[in-house]
C-alpha positions in Angstrom: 17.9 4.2 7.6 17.9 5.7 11.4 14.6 6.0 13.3 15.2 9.5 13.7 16.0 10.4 9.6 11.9 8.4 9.5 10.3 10.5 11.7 12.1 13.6 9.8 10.1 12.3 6.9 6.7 11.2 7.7 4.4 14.0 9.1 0.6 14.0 10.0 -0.9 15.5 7.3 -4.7 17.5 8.2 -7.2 15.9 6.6 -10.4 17.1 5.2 -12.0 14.2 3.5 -12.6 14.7 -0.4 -12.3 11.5 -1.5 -15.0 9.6 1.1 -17.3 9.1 -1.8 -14.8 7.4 -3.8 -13.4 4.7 -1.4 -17.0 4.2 -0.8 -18.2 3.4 -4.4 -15.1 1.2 -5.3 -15.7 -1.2 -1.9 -11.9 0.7 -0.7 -13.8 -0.1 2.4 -14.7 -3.6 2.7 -12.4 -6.3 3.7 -12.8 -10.0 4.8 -14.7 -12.2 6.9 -11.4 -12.3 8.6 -9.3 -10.4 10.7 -5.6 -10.2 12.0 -4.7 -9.1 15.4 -2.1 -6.5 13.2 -5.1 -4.8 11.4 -8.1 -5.1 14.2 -7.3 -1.2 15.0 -7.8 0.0 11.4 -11.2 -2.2 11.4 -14.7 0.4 12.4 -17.2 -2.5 11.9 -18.8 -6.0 10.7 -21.4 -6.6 8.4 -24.4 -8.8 9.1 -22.6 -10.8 6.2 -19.5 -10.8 8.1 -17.4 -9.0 6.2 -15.4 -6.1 7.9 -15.3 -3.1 7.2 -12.2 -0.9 7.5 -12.7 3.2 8.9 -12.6 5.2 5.4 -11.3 7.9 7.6 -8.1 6.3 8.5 -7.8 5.2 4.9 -7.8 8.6 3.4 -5.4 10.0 6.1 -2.9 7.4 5.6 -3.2 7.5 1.9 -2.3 11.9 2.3 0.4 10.8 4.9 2.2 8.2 2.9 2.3 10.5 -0.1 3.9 13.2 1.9 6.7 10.3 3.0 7.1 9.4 -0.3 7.7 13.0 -2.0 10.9 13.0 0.7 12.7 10.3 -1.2 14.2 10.3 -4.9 11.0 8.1 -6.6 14.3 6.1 -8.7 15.0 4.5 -5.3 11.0 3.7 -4.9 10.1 0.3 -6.1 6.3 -0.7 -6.0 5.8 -4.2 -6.3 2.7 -6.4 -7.2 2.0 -10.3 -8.0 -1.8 -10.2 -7.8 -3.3 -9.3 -11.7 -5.3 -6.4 -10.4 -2.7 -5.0 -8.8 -0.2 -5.0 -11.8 -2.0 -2.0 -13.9 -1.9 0.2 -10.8 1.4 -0.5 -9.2 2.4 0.0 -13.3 0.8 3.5 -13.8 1.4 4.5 -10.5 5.4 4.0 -11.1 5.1 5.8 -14.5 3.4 8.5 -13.5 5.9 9.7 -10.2 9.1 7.9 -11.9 9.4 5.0 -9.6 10.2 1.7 -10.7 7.9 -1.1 -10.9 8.3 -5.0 -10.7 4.7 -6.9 -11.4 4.1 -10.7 -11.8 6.7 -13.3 -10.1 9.1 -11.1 -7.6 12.7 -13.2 -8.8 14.5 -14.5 -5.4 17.6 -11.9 -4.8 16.0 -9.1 -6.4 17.2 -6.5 -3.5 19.6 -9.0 -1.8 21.9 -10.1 -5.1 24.0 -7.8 -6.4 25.0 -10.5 -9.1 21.4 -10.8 -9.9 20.0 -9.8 -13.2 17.6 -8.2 -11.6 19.2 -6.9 -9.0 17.7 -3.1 -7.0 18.5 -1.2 -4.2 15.3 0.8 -2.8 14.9 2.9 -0.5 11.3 2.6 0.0 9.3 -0.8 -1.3 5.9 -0.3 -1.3 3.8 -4.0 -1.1 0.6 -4.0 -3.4 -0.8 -7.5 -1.0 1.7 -9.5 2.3 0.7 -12.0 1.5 1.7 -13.1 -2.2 4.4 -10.3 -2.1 6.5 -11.6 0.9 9.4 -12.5 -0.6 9.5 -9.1 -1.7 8.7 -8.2 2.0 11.3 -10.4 3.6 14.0 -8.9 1.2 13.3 -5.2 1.7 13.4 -5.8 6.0 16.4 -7.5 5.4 18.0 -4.4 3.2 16.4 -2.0 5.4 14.2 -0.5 2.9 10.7 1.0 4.2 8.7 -1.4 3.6 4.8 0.3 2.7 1.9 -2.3 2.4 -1.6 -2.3 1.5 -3.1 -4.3 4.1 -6.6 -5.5 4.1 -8.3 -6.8 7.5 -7.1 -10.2 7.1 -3.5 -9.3 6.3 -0.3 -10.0 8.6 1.9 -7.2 8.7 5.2 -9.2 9.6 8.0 -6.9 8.3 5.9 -4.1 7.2 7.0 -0.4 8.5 3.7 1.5 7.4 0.3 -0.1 6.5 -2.4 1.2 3.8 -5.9 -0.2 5.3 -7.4 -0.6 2.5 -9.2 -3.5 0.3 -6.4 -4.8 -1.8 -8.4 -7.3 -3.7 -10.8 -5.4 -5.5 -9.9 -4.1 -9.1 -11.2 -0.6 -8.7 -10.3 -0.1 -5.3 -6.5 -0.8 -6.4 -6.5 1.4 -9.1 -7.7 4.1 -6.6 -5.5 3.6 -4.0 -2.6 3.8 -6.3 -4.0 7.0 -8.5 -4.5 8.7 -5.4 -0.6 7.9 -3.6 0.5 9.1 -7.2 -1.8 12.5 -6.7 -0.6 13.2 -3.4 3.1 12.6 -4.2 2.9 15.4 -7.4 1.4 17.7 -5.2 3.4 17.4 -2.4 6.8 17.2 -4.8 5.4 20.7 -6.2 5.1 19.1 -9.8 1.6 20.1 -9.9 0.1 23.0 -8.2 -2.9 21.2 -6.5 -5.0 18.0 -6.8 -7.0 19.5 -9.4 -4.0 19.6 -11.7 -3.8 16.2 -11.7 -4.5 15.1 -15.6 -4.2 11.6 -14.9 -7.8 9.6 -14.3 -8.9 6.6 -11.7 -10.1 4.9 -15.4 -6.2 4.4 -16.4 -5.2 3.2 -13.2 -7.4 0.1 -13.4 -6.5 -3.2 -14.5 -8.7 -4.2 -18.0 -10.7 -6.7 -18.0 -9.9 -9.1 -20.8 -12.8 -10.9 -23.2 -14.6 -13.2 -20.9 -12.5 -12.3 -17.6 -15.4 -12.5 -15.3 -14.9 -9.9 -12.4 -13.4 -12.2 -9.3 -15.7 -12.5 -6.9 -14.9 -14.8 -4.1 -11.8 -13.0 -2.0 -8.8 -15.3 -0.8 -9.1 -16.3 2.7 -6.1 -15.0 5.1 -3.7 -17.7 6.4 -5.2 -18.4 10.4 -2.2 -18.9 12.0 -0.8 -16.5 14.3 2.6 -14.7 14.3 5.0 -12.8 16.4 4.2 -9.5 16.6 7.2 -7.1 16.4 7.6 -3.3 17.7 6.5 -1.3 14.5 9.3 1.6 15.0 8.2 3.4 11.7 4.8 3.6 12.5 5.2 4.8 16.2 7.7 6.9 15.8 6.0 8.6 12.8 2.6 9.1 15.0 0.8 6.7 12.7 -0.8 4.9 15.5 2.2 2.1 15.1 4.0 0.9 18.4 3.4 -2.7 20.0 1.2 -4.7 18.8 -1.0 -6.3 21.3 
């Protein structure tokens, strides 16, 4: 995919801001005590616990934006991937509901690289539920040239990823948002509903279920410290999505 066929496809998208409240009631907000120089732009502030916490108006714009990028592609060549347990409901319903294809749970070495594979796709667009535990998945996609789409919380490295989601990627309900809302935005904007209203589908079946005795996880993985390269972000910039060098 040409620079120029991305920035065709990714447009700014006005934004009133509807769905404050709920990335506000499911902690969409609130990251970790860490941050990465790759997400310090999306970050607004720090609690006096030290957590940071990400700007829930950037969230919701990206979140409209992404799902206008998305409705430009066929959704069979849109794979959303997803090791992390919370994340493996959502990134499930989410591909049911727009017709994408999902892979949740260990990502197989050679998935979009073998052809000879068993499990072998070739994507388009790969959208990345956490960097961190879904790298391989990251590292396969850049090396296909598939868009690679990532929710990114503050402590997140964005090494190979085209077009960040700020957004807390830990928490159970805040996934199950994130993911019912992409799926909203991409009926709407694909004409297969007439407006978000018609949207049948509720936050409730987007979330992962707790199991008898699964206690709700409470402590948040801490971010690996080390530095990285920094690379041009070409999608980002040349979409307007305040991408471009990373300083």
């Amino acid at each position: 995919m040409t620079e120029n066929t991305t920035e065709e496809n990714i447009q700014q998208v006005p934004t009133a801001n509807p769905a404050i409240e709920k990335y506000l009631t499911t902690g969409a907000h609130i990251g970790t005590r860490f941050k990465s120089g790759d997400m310090a732009r999306y970050i607004y502030k720090q609690r006096r616990d030290g957590l940071k916490v990400l700007d829930v108006q950037v969230i919701d714009q990206r979140v409209k934006q992404v799902g206008q990028f998305l409705s430009k592609y066929d959704p069979k060549k849109i794979v959303v991937v997803s090791r992390k347990v919370y994340g493996k409901t959502p990134a499930e319903e989410f591909a049911k509901t727009i017709g994408a294809s999902s892979l949740t749970g260990r990502f197989v070495p050679g998935t979009f690289t073998n052809p000879q594979g068993k499990e072998f796709i070739q994507p388009q667009v790969v959208i990345i539920t956490e960097p961190e535990s879904d790298m391989q998945a990251i590292t396969e996609a850049s090396h296909v040239r598939a868009v690679v789409i990532a929710l990114a919380s503050t402590n997140n490295l964005l090494t190979n990823v085209d077009i960040a989601i700020p957004i807390n990627n830990k928490g159970r309900k805040s996934l199950a948002l994130v993911y019912w809302l992409l799926a909203r935005e991409f009926m709407v904007a694909t004409g297969q509903i007439a407006n978000e209203e018609a949207f049948t589908r509720t936050v409730d079946e987007f979330e992962y279920p707790l199991k008898d005795g699964e206690a709700e996880e409470q402590s948040q993985r801490r971010g690996r410290r080390e530095r990285r390269p920094m690379r041009t972000n070409r999608f980002e910039a040349a979409a307007g999505l305040g991408g471009g060098d990373r300083n």
